[in-house]
N, CA, C and O atoms as CSV, one atom per row, in Angstrom:
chain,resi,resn,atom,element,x,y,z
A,1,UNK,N,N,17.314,210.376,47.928
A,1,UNK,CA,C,16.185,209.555,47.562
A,1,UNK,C,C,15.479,209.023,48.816
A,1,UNK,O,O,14.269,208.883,48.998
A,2,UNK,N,N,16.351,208.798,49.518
A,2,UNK,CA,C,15.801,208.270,51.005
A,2,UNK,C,C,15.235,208.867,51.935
A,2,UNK,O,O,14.742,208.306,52.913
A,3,UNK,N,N,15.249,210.254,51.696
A,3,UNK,CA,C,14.694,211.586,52.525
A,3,UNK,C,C,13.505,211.734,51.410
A,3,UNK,O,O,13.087,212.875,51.605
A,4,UNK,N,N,12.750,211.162,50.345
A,4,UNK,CA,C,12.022,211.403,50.068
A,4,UNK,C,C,11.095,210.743,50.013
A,4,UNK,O,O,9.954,211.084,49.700
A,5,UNK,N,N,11.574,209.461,50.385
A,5,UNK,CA,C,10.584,208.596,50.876
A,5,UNK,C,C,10.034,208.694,52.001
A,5,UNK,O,O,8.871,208.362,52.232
A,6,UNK,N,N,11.090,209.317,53.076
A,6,UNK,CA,C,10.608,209.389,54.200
A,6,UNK,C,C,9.736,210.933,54.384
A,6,UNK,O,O,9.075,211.030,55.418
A,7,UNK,N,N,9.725,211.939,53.568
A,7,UNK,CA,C,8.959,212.800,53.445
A,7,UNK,C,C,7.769,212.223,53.242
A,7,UNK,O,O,6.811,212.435,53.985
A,8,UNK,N,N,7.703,210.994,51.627
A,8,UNK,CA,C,5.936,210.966,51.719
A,8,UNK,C,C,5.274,210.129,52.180
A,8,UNK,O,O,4.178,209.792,51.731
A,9,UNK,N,N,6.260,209.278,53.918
A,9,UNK,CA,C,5.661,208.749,54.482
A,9,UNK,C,C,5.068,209.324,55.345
A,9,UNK,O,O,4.060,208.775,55.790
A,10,UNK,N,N,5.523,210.752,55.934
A,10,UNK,CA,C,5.101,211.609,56.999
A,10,UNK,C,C,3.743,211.873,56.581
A,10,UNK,O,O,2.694,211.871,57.225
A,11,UNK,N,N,4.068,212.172,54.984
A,11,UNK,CA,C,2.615,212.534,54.539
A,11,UNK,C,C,1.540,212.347,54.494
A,11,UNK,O,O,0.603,213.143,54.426
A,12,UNK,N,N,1.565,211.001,54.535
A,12,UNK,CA,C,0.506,209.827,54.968
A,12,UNK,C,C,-0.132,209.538,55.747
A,12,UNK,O,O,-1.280,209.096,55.732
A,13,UNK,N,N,0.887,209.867,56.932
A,13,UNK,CA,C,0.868,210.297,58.645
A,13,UNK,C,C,0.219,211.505,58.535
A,13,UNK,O,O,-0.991,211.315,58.414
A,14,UNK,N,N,0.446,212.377,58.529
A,14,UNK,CA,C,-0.628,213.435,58.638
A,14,UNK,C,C,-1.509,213.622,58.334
A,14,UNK,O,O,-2.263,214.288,59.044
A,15,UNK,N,N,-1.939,213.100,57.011
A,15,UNK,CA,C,-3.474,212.942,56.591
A,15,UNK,C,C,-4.123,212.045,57.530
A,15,UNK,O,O,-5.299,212.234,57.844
A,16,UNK,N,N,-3.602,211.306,57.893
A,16,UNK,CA,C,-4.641,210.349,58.528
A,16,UNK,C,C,-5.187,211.189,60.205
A,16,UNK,O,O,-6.216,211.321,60.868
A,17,UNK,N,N,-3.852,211.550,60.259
A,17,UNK,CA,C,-4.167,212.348,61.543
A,17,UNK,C,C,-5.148,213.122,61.466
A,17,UNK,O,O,-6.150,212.931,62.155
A,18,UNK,N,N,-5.048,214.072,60.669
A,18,UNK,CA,C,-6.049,215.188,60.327
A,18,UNK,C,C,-7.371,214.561,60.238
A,18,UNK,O,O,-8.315,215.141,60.775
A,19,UNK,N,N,-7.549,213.516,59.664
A,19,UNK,CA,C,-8.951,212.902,59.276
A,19,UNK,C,C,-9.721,212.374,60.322
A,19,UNK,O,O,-10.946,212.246,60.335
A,20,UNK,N,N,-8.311,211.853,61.858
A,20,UNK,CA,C,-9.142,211.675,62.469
A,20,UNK,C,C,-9.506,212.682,63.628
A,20,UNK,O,O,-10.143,212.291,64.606
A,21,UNK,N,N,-9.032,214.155,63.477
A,21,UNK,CA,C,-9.060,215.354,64.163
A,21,UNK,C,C,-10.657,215.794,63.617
A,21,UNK,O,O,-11.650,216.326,64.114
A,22,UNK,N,N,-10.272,215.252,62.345
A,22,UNK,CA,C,-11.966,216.007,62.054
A,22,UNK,C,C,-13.358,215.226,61.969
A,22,UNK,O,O,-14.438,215.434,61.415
A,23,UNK,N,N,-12.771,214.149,62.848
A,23,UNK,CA,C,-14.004,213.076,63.237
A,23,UNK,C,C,-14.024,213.051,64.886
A,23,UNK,O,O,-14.547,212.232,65.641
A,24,UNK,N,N,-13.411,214.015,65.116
A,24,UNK,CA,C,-13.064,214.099,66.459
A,24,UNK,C,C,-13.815,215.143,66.734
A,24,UNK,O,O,-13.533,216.192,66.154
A,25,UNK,N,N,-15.161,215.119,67.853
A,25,UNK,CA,C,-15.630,216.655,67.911
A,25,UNK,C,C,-15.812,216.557,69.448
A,25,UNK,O,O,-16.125,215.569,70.112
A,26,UNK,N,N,-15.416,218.405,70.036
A,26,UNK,CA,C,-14.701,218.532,70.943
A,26,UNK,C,C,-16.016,219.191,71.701
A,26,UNK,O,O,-16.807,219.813,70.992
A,27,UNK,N,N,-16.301,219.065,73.260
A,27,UNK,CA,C,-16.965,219.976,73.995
A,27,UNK,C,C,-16.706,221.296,73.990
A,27,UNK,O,O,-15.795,221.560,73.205
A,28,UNK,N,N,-17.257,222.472,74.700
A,28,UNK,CA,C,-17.147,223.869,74.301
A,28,UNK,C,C,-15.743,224.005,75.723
A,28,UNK,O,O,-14.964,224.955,75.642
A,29,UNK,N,N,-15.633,223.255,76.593
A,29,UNK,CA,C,-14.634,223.391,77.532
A,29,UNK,C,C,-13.317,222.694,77.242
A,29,UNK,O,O,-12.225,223.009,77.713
A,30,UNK,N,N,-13.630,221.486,76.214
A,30,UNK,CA,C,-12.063,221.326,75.534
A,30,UNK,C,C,-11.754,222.339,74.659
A,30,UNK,O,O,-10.568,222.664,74.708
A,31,UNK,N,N,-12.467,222.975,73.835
A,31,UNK,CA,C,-12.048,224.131,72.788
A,31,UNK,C,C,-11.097,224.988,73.965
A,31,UNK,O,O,-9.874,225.104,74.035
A,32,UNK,N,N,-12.092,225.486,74.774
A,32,UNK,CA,C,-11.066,226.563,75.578
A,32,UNK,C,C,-10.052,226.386,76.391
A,32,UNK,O,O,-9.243,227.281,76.637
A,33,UNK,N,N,-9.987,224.919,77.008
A,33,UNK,CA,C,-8.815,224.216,77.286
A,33,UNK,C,C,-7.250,224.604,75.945
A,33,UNK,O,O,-6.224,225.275,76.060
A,34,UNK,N,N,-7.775,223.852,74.914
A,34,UNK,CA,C,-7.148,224.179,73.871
A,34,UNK,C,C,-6.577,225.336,73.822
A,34,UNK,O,O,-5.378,225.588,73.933
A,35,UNK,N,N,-7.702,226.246,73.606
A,35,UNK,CA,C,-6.912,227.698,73.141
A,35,UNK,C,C,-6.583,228.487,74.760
A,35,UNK,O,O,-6.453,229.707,74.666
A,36,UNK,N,N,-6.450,227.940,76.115
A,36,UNK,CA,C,-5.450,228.455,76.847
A,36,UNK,C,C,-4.141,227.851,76.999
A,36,UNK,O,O,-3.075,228.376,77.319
A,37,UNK,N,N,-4.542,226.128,76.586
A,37,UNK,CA,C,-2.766,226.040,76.111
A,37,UNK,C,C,-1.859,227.023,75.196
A,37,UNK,O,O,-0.755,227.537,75.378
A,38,UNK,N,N,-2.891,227.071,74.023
A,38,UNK,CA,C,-2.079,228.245,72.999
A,38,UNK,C,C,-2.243,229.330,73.510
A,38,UNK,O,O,-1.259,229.907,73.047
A,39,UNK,N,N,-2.658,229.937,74.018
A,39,UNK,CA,C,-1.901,231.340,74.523
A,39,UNK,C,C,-0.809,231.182,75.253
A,39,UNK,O,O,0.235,231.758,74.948
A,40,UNK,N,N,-0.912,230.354,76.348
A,40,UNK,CA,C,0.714,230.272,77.029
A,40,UNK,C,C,1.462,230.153,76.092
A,40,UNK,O,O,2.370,230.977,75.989
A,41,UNK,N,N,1.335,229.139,75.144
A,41,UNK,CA,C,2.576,228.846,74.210
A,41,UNK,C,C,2.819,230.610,73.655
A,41,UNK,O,O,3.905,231.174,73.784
A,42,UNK,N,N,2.106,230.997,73.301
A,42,UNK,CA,C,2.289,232.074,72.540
A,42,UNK,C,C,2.566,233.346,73.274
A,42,UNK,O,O,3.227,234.265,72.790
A,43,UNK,N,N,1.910,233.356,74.730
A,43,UNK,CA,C,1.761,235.042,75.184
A,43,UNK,C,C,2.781,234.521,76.338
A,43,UNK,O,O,3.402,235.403,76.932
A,44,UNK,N,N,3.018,233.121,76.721
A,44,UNK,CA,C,4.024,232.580,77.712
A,44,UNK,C,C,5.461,233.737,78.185
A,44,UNK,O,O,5.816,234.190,79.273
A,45,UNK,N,N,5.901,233.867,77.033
A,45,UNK,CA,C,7.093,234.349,77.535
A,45,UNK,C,C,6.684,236.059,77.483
A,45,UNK,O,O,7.457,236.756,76.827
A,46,UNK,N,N,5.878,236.526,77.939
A,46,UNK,CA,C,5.115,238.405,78.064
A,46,UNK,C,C,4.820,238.336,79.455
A,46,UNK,O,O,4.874,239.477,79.913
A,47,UNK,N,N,4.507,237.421,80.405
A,47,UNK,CA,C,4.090,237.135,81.552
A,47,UNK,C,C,5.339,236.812,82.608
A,47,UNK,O,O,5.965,235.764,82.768
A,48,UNK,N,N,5.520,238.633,83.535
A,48,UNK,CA,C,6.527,238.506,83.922
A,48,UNK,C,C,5.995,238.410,85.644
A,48,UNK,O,O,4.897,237.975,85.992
A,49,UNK,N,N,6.833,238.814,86.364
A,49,UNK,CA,C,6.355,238.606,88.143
A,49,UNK,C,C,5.976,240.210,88.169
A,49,UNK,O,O,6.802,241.086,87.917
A,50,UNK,N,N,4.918,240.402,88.433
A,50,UNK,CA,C,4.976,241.829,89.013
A,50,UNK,C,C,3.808,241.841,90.351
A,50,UNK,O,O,2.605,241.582,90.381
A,51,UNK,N,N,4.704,242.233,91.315
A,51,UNK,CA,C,4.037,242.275,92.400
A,51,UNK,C,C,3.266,241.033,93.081
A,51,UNK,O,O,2.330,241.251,93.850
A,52,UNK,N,N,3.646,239.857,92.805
A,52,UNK,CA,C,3.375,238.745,93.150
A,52,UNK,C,C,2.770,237.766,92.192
A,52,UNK,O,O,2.843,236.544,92.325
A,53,UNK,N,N,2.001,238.567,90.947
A,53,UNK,CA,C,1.375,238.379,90.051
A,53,UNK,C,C,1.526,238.423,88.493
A,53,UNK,O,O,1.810,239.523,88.018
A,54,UNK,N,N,1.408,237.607,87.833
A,54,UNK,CA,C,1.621,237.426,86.313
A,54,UNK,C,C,1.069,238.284,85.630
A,54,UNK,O,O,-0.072,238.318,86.092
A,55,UNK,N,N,1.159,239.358,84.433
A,55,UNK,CA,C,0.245,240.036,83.550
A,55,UNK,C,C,-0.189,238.823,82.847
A,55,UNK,O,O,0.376,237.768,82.559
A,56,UNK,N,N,-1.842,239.488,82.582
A,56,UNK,CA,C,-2.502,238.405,81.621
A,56,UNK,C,C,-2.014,238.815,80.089
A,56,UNK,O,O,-1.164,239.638,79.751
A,57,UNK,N,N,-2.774,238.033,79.362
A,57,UNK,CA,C,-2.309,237.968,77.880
A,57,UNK,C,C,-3.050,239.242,77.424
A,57,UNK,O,O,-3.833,239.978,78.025
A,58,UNK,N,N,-2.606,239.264,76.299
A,58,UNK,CA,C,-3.932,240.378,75.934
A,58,UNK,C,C,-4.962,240.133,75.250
A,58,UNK,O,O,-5.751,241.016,74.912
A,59,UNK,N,N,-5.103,238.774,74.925
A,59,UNK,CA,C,-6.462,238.367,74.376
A,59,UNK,C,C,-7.420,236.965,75.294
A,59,UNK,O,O,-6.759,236.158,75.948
A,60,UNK,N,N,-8.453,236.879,75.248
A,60,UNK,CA,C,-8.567,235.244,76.031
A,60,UNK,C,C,-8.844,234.217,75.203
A,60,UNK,O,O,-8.968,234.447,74.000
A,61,UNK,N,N,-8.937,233.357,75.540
A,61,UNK,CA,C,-9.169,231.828,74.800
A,61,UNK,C,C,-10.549,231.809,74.084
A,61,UNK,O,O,-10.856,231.294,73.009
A,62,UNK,N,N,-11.334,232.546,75.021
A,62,UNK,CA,C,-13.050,232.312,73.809
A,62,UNK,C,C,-12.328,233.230,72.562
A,62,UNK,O,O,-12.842,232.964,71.476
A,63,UNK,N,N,-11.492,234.021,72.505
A,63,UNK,CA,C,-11.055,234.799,71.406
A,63,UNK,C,C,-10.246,234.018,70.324
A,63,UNK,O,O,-10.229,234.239,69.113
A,64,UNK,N,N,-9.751,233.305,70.842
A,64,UNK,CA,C,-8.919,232.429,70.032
A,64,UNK,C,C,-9.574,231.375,69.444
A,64,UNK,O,O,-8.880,230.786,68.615
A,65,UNK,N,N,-10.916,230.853,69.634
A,65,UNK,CA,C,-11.696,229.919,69.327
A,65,UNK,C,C,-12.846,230.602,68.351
A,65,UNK,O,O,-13.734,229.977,67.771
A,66,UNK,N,N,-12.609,232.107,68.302
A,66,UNK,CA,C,-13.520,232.455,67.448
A,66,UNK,C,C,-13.118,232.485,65.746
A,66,UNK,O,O,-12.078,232.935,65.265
A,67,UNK,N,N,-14.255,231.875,65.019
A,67,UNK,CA,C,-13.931,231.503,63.546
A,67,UNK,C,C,-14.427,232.978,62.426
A,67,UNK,O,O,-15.527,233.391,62.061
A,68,UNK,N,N,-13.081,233.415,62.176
A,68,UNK,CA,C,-13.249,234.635,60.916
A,68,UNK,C,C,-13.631,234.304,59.966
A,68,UNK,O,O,-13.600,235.136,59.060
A,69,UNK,N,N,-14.253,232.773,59.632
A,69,UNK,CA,C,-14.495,232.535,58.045
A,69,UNK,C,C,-15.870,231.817,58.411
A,69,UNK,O,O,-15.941,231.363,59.553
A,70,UNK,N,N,-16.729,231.698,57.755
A,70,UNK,CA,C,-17.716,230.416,58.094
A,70,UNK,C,C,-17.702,229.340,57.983
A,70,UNK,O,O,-18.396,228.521,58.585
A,71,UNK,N,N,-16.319,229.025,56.606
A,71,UNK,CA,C,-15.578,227.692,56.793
A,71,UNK,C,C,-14.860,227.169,58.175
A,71,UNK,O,O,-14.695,225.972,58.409
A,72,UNK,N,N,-14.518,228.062,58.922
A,72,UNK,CA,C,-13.936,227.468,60.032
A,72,UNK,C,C,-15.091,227.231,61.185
A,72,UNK,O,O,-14.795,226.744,62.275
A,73,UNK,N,N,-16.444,227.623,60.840
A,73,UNK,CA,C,-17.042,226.995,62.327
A,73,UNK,C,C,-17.194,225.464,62.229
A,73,UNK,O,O,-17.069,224.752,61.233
A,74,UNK,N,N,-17.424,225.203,63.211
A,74,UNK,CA,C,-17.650,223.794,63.940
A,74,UNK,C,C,-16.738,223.785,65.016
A,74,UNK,O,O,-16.124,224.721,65.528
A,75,UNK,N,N,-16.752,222.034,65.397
A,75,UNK,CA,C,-16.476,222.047,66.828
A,75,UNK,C,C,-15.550,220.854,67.050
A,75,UNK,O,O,-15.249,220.488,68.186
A,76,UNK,N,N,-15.045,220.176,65.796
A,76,UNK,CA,C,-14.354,218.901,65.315
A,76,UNK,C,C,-13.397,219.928,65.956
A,76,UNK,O,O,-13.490,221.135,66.177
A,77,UNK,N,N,-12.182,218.749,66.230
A,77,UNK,CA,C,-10.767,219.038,66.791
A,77,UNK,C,C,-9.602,220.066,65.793
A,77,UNK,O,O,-8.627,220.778,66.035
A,78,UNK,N,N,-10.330,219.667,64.657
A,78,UNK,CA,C,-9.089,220.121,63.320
A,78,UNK,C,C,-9.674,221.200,63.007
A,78,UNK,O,O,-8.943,221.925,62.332
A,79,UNK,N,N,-11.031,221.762,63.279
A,79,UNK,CA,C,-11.429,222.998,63.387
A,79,UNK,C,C,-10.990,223.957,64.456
A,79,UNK,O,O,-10.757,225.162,64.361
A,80,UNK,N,N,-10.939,223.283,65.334
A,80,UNK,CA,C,-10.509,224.172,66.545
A,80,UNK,C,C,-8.748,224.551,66.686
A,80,UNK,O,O,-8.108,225.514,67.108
A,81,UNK,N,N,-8.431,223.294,66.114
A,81,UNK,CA,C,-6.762,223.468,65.788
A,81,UNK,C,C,-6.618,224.432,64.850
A,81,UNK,O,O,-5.555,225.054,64.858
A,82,UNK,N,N,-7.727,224.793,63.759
A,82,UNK,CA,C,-7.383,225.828,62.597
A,82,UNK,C,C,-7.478,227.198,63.192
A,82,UNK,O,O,-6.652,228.111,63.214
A,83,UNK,N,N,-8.730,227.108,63.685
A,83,UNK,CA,C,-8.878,228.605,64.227
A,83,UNK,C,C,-7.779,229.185,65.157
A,83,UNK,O,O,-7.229,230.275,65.003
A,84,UNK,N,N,-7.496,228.098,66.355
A,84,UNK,CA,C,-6.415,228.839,66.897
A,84,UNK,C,C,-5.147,229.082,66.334
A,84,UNK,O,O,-4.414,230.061,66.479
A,85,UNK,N,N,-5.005,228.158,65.739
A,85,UNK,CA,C,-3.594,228.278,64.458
A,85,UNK,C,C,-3.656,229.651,63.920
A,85,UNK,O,O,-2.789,230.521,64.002
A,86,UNK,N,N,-4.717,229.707,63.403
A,86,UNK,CA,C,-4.670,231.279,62.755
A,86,UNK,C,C,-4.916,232.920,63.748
A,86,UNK,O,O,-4.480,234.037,63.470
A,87,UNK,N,N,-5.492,232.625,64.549
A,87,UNK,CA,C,-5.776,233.740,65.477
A,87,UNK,C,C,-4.752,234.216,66.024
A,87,UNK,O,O,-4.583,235.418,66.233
A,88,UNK,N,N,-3.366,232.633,66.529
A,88,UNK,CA,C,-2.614,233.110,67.035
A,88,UNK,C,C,-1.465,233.543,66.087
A,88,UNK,O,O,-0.876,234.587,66.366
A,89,UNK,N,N,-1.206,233.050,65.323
A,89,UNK,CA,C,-0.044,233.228,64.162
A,89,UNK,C,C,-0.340,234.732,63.820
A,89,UNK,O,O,0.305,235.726,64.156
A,90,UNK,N,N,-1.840,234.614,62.826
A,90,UNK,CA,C,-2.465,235.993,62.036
A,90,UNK,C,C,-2.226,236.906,63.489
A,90,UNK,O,O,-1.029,236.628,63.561
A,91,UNK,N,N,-2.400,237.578,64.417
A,91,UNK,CA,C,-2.723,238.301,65.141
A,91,UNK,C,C,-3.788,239.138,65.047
A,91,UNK,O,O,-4.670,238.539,65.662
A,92,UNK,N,N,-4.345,240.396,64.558
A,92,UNK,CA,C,-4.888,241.525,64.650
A,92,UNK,C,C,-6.628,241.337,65.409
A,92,UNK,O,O,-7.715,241.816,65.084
A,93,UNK,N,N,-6.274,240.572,66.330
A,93,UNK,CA,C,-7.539,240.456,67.176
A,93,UNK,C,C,-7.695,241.997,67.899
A,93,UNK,O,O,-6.815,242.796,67.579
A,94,UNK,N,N,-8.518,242.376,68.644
A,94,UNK,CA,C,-8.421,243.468,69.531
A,94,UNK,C,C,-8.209,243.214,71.201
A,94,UNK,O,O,-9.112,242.553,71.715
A,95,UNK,N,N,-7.439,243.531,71.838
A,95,UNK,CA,C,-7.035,243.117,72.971
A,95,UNK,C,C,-6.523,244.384,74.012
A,95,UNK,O,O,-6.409,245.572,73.711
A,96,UNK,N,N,-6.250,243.724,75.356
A,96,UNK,CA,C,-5.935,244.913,76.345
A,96,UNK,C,C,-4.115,245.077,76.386
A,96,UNK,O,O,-3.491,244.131,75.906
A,97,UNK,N,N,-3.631,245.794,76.728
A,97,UNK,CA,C,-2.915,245.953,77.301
A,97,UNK,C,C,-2.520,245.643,78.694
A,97,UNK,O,O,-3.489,245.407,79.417
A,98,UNK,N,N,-1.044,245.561,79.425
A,98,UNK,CA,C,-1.607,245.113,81.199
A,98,UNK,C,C,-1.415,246.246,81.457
A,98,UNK,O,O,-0.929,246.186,82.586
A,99,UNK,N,N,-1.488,247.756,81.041
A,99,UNK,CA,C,-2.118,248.944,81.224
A,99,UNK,C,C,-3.239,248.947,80.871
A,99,UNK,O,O,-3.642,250.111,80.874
A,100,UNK,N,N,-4.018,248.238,80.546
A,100,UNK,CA,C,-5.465,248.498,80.081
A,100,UNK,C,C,-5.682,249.391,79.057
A,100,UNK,O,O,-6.786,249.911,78.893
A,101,UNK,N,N,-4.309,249.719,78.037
A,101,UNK,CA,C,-4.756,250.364,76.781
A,101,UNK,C,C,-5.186,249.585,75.948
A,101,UNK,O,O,-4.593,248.508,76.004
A,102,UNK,N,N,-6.357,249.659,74.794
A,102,UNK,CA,C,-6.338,249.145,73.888
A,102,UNK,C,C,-5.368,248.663,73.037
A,102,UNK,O,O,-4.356,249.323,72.801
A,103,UNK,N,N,-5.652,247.164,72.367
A,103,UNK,CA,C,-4.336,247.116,71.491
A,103,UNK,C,C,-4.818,246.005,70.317
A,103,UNK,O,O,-5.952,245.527,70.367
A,104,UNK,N,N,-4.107,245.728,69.526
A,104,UNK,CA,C,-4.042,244.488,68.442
A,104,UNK,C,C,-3.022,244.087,68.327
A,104,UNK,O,O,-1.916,244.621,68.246
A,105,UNK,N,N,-3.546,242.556,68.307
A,105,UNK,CA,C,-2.294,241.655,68.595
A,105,UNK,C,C,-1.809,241.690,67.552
A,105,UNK,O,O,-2.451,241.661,66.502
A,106,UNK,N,N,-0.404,241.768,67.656
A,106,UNK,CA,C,0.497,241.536,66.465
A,106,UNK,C,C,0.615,239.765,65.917
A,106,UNK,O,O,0.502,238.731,66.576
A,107,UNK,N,N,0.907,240.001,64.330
A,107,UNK,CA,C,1.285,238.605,63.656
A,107,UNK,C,C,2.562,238.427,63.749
A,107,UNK,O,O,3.452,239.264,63.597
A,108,UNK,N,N,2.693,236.688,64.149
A,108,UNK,CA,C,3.951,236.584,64.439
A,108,UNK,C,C,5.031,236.753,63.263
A,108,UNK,O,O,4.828,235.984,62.323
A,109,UNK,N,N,5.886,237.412,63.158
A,109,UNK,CA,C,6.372,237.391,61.770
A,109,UNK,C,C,7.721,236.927,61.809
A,109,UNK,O,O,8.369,237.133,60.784
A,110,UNK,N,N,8.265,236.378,62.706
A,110,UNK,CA,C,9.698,235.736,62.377
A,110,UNK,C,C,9.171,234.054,62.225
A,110,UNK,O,O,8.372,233.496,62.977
A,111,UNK,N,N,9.824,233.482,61.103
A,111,UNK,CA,C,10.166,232.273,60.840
A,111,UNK,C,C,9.951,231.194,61.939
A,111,UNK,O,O,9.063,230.380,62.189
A,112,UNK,N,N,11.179,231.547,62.504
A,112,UNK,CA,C,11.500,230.575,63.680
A,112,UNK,C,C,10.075,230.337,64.767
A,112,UNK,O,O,9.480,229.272,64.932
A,113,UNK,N,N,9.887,231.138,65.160
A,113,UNK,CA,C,8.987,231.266,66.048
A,113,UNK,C,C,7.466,231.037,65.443
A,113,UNK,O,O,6.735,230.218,66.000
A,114,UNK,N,N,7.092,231.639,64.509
A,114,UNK,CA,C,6.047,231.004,63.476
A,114,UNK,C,C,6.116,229.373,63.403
A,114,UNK,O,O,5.084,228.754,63.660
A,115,UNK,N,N,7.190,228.732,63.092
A,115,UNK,CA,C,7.134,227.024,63.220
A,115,UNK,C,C,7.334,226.501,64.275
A,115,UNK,O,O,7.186,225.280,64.317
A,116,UNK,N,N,7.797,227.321,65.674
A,116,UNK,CA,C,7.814,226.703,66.881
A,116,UNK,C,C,6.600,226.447,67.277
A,116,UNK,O,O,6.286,225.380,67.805
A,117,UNK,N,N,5.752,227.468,67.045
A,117,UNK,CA,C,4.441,227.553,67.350
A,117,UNK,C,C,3.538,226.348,66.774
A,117,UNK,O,O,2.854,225.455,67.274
A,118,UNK,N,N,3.824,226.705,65.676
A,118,UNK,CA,C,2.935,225.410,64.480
A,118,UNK,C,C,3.375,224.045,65.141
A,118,UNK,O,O,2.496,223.301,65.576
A,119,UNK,N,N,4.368,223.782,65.209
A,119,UNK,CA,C,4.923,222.558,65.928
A,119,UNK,C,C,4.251,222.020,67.078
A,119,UNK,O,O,3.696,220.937,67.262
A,120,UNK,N,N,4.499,223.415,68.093
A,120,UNK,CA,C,3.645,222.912,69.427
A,120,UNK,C,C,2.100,223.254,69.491
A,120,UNK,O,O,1.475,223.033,70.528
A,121,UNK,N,N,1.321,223.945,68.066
A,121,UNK,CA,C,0.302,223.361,68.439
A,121,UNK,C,C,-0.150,221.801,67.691
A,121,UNK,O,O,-0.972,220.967,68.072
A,122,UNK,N,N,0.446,221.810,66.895
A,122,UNK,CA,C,-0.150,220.341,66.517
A,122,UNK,C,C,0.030,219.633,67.190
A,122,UNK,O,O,-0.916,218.849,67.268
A,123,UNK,N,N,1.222,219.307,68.148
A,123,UNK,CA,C,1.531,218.674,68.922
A,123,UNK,C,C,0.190,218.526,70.263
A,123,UNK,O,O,-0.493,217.567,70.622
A,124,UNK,N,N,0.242,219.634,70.615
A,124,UNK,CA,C,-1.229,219.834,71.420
A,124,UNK,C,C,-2.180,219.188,70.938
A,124,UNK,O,O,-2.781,218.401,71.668
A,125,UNK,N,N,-2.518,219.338,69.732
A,125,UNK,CA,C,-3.746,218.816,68.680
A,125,UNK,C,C,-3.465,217.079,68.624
A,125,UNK,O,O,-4.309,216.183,68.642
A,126,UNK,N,N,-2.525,217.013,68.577
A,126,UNK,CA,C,-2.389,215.426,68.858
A,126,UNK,C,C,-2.212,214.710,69.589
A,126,UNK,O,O,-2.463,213.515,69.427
A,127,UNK,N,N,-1.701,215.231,70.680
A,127,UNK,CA,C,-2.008,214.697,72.318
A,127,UNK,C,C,-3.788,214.795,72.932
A,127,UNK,O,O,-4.443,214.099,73.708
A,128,UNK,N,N,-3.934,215.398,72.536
A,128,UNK,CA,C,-5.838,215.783,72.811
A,128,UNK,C,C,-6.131,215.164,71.976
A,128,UNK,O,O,-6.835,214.443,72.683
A,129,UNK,N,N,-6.307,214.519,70.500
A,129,UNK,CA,C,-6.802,213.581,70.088
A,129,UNK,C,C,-6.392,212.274,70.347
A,129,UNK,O,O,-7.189,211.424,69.951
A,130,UNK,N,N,-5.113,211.752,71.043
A,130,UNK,CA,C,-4.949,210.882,71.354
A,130,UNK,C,C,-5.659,210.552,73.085
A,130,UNK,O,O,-5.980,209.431,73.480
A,131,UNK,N,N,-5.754,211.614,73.754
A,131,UNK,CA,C,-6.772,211.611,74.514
A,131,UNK,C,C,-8.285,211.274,73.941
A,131,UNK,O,O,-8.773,210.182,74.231
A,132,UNK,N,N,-8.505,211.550,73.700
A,132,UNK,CA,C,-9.758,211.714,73.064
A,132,UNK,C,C,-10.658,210.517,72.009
A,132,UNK,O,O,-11.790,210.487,71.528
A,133,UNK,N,N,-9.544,209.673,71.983
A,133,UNK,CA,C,-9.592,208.753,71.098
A,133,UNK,C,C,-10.185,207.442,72.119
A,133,UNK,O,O,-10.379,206.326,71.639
């Protein structure tokens, strides 16, 4: 009973958060700030030493900020948290290889790593609105 109270207090907590993510509207250089945090989070561990130098990701951040629905444009914080949420989770963007073959990003499909992600971007999303605030 006590874990369910404390469930629909979180709940409460998050709405409010969200409400004020989407009264929160972001410059075009925090968006991409944003979505190069989420690629590290996401393409972070693909980026090995080679030759002094890191391979890049295979997609960039204006990519991750781009909205597949017309519901997702704007420029509010909880928009920009959606789009990258989904670009990076969904995958099938078109991207390079660090051979320079063509490729599409894969969707993340294990569990674990799907909510690590979700985790650390909201987390992102709420440190930047607490900036921002």
């Amino acid at each position: 009973m006590e874990g369910a109270f404390r469930v629909l207090d979180e709940f409460d907590a998050v709405e409010e958060h969200t409400e004020a993510m989407k009264a929160l509207q972001l410059q075009a250089p925090e968006e991409i700030a944003f979505a190069t945090a989420a690629l590290a989070l996401r393409f972070g561990e693909r980026t090995v030493e080679q030759l002094g130098g890191h391979l890049p990701a295979p997609v960039t951040a204006e990519q991750l900020i781009e909205a597949r629905r017309p519901e997702d444009l704007g420029h509010s914080l909880w928009t920009t948290f959606q789009r990258v949420q989904e670009n990076v989770i969904s995958g099938g963007q078109p991207g390079r290889s660090a051979q320079g073959r063509r490729l599409q990003t894969r969707p993340v499909a294990s569990i674990d790593r799907g909510v690590s992600l979700n985790r650390a971007l909201w987390m992102l999303a709420e440190e930047m609105r607490k900036l921002k605030a």
